[in-house]
Every structure is written in structure tokens, then in C-alpha cells.
matplotlib code that plots the C-alpha trace (Angstrom):
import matplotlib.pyplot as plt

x = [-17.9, -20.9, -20.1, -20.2, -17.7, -15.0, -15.6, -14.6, -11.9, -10.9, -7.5, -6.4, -7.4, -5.4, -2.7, -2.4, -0.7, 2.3, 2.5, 2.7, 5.8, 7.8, 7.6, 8.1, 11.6, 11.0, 11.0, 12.6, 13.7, 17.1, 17.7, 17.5, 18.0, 15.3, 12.6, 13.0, 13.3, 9.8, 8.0, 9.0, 7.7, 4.4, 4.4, 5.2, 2.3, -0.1, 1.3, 0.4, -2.8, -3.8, -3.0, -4.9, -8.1, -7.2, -7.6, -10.8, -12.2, -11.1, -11.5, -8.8, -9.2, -11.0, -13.6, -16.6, -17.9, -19.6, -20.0, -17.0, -16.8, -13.9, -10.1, -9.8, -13.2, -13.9, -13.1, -13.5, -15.6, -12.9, -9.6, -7.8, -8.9, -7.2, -4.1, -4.3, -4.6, -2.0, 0.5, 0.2, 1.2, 4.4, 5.0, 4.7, 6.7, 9.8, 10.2, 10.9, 8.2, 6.7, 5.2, 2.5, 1.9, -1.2, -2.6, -2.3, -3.8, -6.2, -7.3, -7.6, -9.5, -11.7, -11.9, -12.5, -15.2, -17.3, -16.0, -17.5, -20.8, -21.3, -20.0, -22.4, -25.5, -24.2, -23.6, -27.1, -29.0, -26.8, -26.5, -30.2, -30.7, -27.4, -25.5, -27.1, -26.6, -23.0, -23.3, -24.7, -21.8, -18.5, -17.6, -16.9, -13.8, -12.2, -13.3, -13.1, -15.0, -12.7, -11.4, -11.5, -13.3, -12.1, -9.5, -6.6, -7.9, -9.0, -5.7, -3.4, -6.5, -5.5, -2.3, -0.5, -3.2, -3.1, 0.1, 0.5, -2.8, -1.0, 2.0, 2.6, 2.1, 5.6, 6.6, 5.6, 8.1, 10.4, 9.1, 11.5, 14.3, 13.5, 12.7, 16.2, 18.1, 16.2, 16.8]
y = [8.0, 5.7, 2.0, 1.7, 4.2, 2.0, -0.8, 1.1, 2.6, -0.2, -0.4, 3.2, 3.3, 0.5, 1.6, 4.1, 3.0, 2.0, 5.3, 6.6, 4.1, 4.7, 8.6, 8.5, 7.6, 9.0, 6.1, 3.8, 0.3, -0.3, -3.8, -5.7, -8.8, -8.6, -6.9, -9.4, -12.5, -11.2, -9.3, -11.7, -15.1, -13.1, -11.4, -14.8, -16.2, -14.1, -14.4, -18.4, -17.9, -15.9, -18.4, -21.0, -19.3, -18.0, -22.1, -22.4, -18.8, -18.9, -15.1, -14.6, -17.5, -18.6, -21.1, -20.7, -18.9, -21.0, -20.2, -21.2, -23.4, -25.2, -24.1, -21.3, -20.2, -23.5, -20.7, -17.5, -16.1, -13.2, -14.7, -12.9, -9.8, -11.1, -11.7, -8.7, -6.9, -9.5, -8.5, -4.7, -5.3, -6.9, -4.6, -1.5, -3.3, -4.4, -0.3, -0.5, 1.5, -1.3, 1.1, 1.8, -2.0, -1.5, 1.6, 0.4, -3.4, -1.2, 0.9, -1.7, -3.8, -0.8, -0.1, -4.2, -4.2, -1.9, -3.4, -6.4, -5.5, -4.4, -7.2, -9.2, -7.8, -8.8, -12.3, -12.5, -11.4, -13.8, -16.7, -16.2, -18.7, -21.0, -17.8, -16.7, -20.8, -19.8, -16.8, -18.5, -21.9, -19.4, -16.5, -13.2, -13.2, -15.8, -19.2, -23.0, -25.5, -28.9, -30.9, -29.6, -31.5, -31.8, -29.4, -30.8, -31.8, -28.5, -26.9, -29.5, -28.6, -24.8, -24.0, -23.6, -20.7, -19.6, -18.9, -17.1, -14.9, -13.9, -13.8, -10.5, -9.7, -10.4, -7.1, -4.8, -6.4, -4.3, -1.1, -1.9, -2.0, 0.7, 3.0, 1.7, 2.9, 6.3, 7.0]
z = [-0.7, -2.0, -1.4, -5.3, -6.1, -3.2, -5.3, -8.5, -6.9, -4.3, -6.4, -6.0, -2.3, -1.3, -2.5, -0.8, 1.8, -0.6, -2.4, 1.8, 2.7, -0.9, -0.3, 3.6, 5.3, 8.5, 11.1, 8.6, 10.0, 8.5, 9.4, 5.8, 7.2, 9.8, 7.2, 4.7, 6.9, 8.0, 5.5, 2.3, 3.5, 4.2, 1.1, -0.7, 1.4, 0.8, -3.8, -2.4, -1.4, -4.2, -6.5, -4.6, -4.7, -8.6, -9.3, -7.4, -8.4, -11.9, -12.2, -14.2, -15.9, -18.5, -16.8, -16.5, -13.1, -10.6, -6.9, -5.6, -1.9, -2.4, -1.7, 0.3, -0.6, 2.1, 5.5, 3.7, 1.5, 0.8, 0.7, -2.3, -0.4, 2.4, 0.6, -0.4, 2.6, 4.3, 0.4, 1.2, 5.1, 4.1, 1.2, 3.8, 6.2, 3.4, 3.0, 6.4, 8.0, 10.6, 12.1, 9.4, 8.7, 11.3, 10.2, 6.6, 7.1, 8.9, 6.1, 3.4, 5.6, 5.6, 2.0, 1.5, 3.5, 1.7, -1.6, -0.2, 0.7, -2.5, -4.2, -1.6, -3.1, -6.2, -5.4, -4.1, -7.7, -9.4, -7.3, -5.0, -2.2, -2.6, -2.1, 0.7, 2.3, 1.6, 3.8, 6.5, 6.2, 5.3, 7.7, 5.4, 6.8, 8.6, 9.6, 10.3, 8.7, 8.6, 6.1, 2.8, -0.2, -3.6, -3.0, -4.6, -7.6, -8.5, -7.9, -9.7, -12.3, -12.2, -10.8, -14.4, -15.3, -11.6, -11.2, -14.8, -13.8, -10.3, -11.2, -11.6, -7.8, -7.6, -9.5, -6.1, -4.9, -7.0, -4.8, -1.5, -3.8, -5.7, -2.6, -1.5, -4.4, -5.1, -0.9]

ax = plt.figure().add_subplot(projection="3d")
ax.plot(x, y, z, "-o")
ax.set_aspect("equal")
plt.show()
């Protein structure tokens, strides 16, 4: 599949995984208590953390788009993908099949990375040399690069919008509960 069409699709393909652990019970985990005490502080993490980069990204909101260093955007240059990735792990594992967390972090982190390198080359025609000084400070993926600047100000800035932009994450949540009642 041409890296173009992942990005198109990227939705659809990482879901995937989802669709696989609503329709399959077989190896199910039936500890509630364990699941969620596990797989909902990660899934609210990862909500978090797309709401912190939603207030430095601005994707969703209506600001105008700059290259974005600050927030999250300060040790990754992909971190709603990895919330993302990190959401759909804990959404897996609350419908109680742990053991397809891996093979299903595994695959989106597949399907992001293509999505990436063609969002990459797009970055590069629109934002030329200080997007590719980005590449070489912020690691695709993860990183360390100290304190952060300006970050606060920002958020407080943003977090209103942010949080009504992402806010709707929170409805997959519905899926373990639903798979619980339909089982």
C-alpha cells in the first residue's frame, strides 16, 4: 500500500485492532478490577497528552499553524500519534485481551510510521530548513531535551479549546462496556 494511501487511511487501519478485541473473547481476561486499574489510567494518560499537544499544535483549533517546539512537541515530534498508539493499547487491553496489546501497539506503530514519513516530506515543503533543524534537535519518536520553555503559558492559553477538541476520545471508552454487555 503506497505510503500516501496509509496516510489517508491511517484511521481505518488503526482501528483495526479494536474492531479485532470487540469481536474476539477467546483469551479474555476477566478480572475488571485488575483491567481497569491498569488500562484506564493509561487510556486517561494518553486523552492527557493529547490535549497537551492539542494546545501547542492547535490542529483542531482555530490558531494559526506554526511549527510547533514547545509542549510535548519539546521530546517528540509525534506525540498525538503516540497517544494514540499508547489510547488503542489500553482500549485493547480494557476488552480484556492483554494478550493483543503488543501485537496491536505493534501495528499502529507500523501504520504511524509510514503516515509519518509522509507527513515528513510535507513538513519539509512547508516549513524548509527550520523543519529540517527540528529533525535534527526532536527525535521522531521519543526523546530528552530538558526543561521545557514557554510551556505553561501556552497550555493555560489552550487548554479550554483543547480539551473540547479531544474530548471526544473519551467515547471509545464506551466499547469495553459495550463488548461487556453484548458478550
Amino acid at each position: 500500500m503506497p505510503v500516501k494511501s496509509v496516510f489517508k487511511w491511517r484511521g481505518w487501519l488503526v482501528s483495526l485492532p479494536v474492531v479485532i478485541a470487540f469481536l474476539c473473547s477467546r483469551g479474555e481476561f476477566e478480572h475488571d478490577t485488575v483491567t481497569w486499574a491498569i488500562g484506564g489510567p493509561v487510556f486517561l494518560a494518553a486523552v492527557a497528552l493529547r490535549i497537551w499537544a492539542q494546545c501547542h499544535l492547535g490542529y483542531r483549533l482555530r490558531v494559526h499553524k506554526v511549527l510547533t517546539e514547545t509542549g510535548p512537541y519539546h521530546y517528540s515530534r509525534n506525540p498525538i500519534y503516540i497517544a494514540n498508539i499508547t489510547m488503542i493499547g489500553a482500549l485493547v487491553g480494557l476488552m480484556e485481551l492483554p494478550w493483543l496489546v503488543a501485537p496491536a501497539v505493534v501495528w499502529c506503530f507500523l501504520v504511524y510510521s509510514a503516515v509519518v514519513r509522509y507527513e515528513e516530506h510535507r513538513l519539509l515543503v512547508n516549513f524548509g530548513d527550520a523543519y529540517r533543524q527540528f529533525t535534527r534537535m526532536i527525535p521522531r519518536w521519543f526523546g530528552w531535551r530538558g526543561a521545557l520553555a514557554d510551556d505553561g503559558v501556552r497550555t493555560r492559553r489552550y487548554l479550554g479549546a483543547a480539551f473540547c477538541a479531544e474530548v471526544h476520545c473519551l467515547l471509545f471508552l464506551l466499547l469495553p462496556a459495550l463488548k461487556e454487555m453484548v458478550s
